[in-house]
N, C-alpha and C positions, 0 to 999 in steps of 0.2 A: 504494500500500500504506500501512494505516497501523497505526501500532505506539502501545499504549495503556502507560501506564506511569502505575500507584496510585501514588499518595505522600502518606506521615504522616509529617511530620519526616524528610525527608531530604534536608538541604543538603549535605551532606558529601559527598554518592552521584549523587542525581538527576544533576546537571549532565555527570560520568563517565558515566552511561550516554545519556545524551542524544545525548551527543559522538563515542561508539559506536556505537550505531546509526546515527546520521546518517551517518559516515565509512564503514559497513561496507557501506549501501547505496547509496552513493553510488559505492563503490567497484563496485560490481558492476549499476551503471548502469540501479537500480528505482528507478521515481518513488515520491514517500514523502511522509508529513508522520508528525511525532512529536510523540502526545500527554501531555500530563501531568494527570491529573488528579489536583486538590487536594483530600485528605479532612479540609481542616480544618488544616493545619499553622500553628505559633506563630515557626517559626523563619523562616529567608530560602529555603526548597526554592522559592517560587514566581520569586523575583527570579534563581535562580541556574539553575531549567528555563528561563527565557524568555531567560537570557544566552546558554546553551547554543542557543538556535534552538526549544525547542519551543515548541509552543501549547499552555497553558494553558487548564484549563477545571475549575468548582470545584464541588464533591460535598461537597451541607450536610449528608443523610442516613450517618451513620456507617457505617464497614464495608470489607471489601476487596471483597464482590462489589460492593456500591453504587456506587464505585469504579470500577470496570470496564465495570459497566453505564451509565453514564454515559459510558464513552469510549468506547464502542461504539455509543451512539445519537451520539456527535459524529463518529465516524469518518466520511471518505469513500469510502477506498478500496476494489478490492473484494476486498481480502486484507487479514486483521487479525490482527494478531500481538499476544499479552498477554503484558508481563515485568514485572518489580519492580524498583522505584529503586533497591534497595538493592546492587548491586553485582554482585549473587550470582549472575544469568545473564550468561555470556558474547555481548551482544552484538554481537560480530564474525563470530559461527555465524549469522548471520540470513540471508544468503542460500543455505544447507543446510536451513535450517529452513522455509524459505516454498518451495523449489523446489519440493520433490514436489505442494504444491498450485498452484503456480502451471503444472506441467505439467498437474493434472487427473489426476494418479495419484492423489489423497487428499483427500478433506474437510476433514480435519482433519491439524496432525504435531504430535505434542509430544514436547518436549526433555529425554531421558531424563538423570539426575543420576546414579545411579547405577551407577557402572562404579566401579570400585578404586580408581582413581586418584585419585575426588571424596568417597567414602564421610568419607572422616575430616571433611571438613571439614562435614556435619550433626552438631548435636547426636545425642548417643547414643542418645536416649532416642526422638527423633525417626528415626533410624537403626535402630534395633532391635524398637522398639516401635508405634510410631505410623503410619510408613509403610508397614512389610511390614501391619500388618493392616486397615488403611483399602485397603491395594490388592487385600487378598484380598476383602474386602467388598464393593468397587467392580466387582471382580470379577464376584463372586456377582450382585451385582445389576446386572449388563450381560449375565449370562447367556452369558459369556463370558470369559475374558483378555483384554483392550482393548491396556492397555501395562505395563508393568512399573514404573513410578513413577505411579499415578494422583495424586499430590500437586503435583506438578511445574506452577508456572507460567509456563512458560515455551510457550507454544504458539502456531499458524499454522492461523487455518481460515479460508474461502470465506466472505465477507459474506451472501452468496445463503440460507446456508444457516442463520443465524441466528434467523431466524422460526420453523426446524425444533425451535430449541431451547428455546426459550420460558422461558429464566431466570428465575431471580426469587428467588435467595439474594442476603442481604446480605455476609453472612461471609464467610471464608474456606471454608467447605463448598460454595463456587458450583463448585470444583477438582473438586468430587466430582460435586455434579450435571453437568456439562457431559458428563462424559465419560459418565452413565447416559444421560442424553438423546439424544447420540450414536446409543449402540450400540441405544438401540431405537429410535431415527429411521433407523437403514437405512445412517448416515454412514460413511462409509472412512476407519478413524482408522490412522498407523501412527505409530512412534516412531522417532525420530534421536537419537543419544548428540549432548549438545551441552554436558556438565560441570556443577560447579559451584565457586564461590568464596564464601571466607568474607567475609560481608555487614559492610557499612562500619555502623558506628554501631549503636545499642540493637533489637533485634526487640521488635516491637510485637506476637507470634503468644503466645499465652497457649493455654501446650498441653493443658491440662483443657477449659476451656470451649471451646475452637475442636474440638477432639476431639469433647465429646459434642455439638456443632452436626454436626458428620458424619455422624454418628451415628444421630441424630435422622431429617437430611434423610434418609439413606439407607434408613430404616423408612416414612418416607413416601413415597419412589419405588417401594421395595422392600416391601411389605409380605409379598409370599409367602419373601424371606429371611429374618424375623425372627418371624414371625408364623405365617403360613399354611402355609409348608413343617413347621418342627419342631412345628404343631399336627397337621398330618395326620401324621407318623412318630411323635408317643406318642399319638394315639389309636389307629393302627395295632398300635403294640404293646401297647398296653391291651388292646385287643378280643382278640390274639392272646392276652396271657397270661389272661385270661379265660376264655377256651377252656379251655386246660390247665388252667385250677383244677377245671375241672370234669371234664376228662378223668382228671386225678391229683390226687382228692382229697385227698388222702392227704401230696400234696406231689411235688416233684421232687430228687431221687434228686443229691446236690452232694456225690462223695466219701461219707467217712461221714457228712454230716449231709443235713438233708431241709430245700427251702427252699418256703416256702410265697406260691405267686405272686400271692394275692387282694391284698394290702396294696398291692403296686406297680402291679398293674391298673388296682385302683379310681383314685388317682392321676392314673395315666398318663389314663387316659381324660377327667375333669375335664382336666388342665393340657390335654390335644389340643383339646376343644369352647370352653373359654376362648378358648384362640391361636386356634383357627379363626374365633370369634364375633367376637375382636377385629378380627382380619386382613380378613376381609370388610367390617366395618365401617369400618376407615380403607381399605381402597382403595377402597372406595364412596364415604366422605367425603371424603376428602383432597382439597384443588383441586391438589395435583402428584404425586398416583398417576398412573402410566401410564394410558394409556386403556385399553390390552386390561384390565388389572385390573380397572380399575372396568366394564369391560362383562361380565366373568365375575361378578361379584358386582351387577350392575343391583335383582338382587330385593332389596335391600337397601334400595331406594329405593322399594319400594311400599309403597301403602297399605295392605296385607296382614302387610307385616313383622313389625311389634311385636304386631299381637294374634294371629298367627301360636307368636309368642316364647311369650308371655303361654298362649297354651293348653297350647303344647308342657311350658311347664314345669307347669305346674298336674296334666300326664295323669305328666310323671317323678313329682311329686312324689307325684300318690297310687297309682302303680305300686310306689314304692319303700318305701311305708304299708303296700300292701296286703302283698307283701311282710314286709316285719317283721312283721306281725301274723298271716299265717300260720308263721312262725318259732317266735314266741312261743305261739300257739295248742297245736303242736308238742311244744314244752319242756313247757309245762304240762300235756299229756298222759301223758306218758311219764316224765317229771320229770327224763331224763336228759340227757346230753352232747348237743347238736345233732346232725340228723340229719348223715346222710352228705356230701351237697352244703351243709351249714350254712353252712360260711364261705366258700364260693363265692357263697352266694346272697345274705349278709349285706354281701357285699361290692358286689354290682349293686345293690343296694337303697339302699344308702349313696351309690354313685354316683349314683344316680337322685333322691335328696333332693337332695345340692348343685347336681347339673345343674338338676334341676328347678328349684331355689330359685333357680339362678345368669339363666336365661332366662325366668320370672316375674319377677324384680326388675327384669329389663333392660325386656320389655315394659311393668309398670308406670312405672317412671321414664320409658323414650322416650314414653309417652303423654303424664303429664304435660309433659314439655317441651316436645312438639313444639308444641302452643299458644304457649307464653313463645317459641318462634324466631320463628314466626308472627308474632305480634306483634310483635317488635323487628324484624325486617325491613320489617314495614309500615310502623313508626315509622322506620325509616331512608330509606324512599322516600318519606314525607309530608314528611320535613325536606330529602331531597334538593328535593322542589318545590318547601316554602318557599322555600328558599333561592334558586331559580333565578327 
């Protein structure tokens, strides 16, 4: 088995958890090595991991997943367990924490922090804020409940099963993607309560920018939770209240006053095709969208797409012409108030300009660029052959 332990400036700590692990498996008679990998540290962490008994190994690319992933391509064992130098997992729980995988009851176990009795010692803001909603997120975008701490470094999964996961955060949001990769590789994740401790010395975790790296990666794993899902629920409800405008011209009936649904329709239906347009298009792009994503949205990827875009919007744009201009036709007739369906229809017409205009601009821009990709790719494989 081997256990990978980041570390940025931690002389104070590394050595204490070194000495723990080693003793904790040792005591429960699992063969082991314990690694430390160095992300760059100024202080003595490397002289005081290698007193302690581990093996050293040094990560010039900054980062905690960098970090990690680095002592996972050095590990040998065929169980890997990831903690932090910093004091803060209990490693004397290590043989509760590897059992369930080492019986082949789980893929994966991570080490839940949050029970009563640990709470207080997270920050608050990390306690309150950060982790409950990074783990509904994580959630959402495992299409499931996985574990009740998605933040939690402290974990034990199957070496085997690593290629399943195909890594490739540098940060601290690698916490997030492991666990999405996971749950749509098929993996058996469960959770063991294993504590936590207040961490020896300065945290290096910077909770803005480590948050929206979460954040982020989770819109690119995830793109039907941030994108594609709430695009499809307000253009649903656009279309719907669409409807109504025209069924109750007049308005809908709110108490004593009357509310008129064209204003929110029109809206809803733009922000739905936007998110939808976007959402297709990063899990098409994306190199760490899921695969089923990107094979629901493949049309994204033909040669058809953009002048597809391109016609689509150019037929809203002068549907939504034509439109006004029999409006206006209309008014000038009869010189009075719009007819009956007026702002019902005022309002599809207005939708259909910015749709239109929104999926014309996209098809001209993707056209010209797709040449400039073109080429910078070509110049990237002329200079790869240079080179070789």
């Amino acid at each position: 088995m081997s256990v990978i332990l980041p570390c940025l400036d931690e002389e104070r700590s590394v050595g204490l958890c070194v000495e723990e692990a080693r003793a904790a498996l040792a005591a429960a008679s699992v063969p082991h090595e314990v690694i430390v990998v160095d992300n760059g540290s100024v202080d003595g962490s490397v002289a005081a991991a290698e007193a302690a008994g581990a093996d050293v190994v040094r990560e010039t690319l900054p980062g905690y997943g960098s970090a990690l992933r680095a002592g996972f391509a050095a590990a040998s064992g065929d169980v890997i367990v990831m903690a932090d130098a910093d004091f803060t997992y209990d490693l004397s729980k290590l043989p509760s924490l590897v059992e369930p995988v080492r019986r082949g009851e789980a893929d994966m176990v991570v080490g839940g922090r949050l029970d009563a009795a640990t709470r207080r010692t997270m920050p608050v803001l990390h306690r309150l804020v950060g982790t409950p909603v990074l783990t509904f997120l994580v959630a959402r975008a495992c299409r499931r409940r996985v574990v009740s701490d998605s933040q939690s470094g402290f974990r034990a999964f199957r070496r085997d099963r690593l290629d399943d996961l195909d890594l490739r955060s540098t940060g601290m949001e690698l916490a997030s993607e492991m666990l999405i990769r996971a749950a749509r590789a098929g993996l058996r994740v469960q959770e063991v309560p294993t504590g936590y401790r207040p961490r020896i010395g300065e945290s290096k975790l910077d909770s803005f920018a480590d948050g929206r790296r979460h954040l982020q990666l989770i819109l690119l794993l995830a793109p039907d939770l941030m994108l594609i899902g709430p695009g499809a629920l307000l253009l649903a409800v656009g279309l719907l209240f669409s409807v109504l405008a025209f069924l109750q011209p007049v308005g809908i009936s709110v108490g004593s006053l009357r509310w008129q649904p064209v204003f929110f329709s029109g809206t809803a239906i733009v922000l739905g095709v936007q998110l939808l347009l976007a959402g297709a298009v990063l899990a098409h792009r994306s190199s760490v969208s899921a695969g089923g994503m990107r094979r629901w949205f493949s049309f994204v990827g033909s040669p058809a797409f953009l002048p597809r875009c391109l016609a689509f919007g150019l037929a809203g744009i002068a549907l939504g012409l034509t439109i006004d201009a029999v409006l206006l036709v209309g008014w000038l007739q009869d010189g009075s108030s719009p007819q009956r369906y007026g702002q019902a229809l005022t309002s599809v017409a207005q939708s259909l300009l910015i749709l239109g205009g929104t999926l014309a601009s996209f098809g001209v821009v993707g056209r010209f660029l797709a040449p400039l990709r073109a080429s910078g790719d070509r110049a990237r494989v002329a200079d790869g052959l240079r080179s070789s």
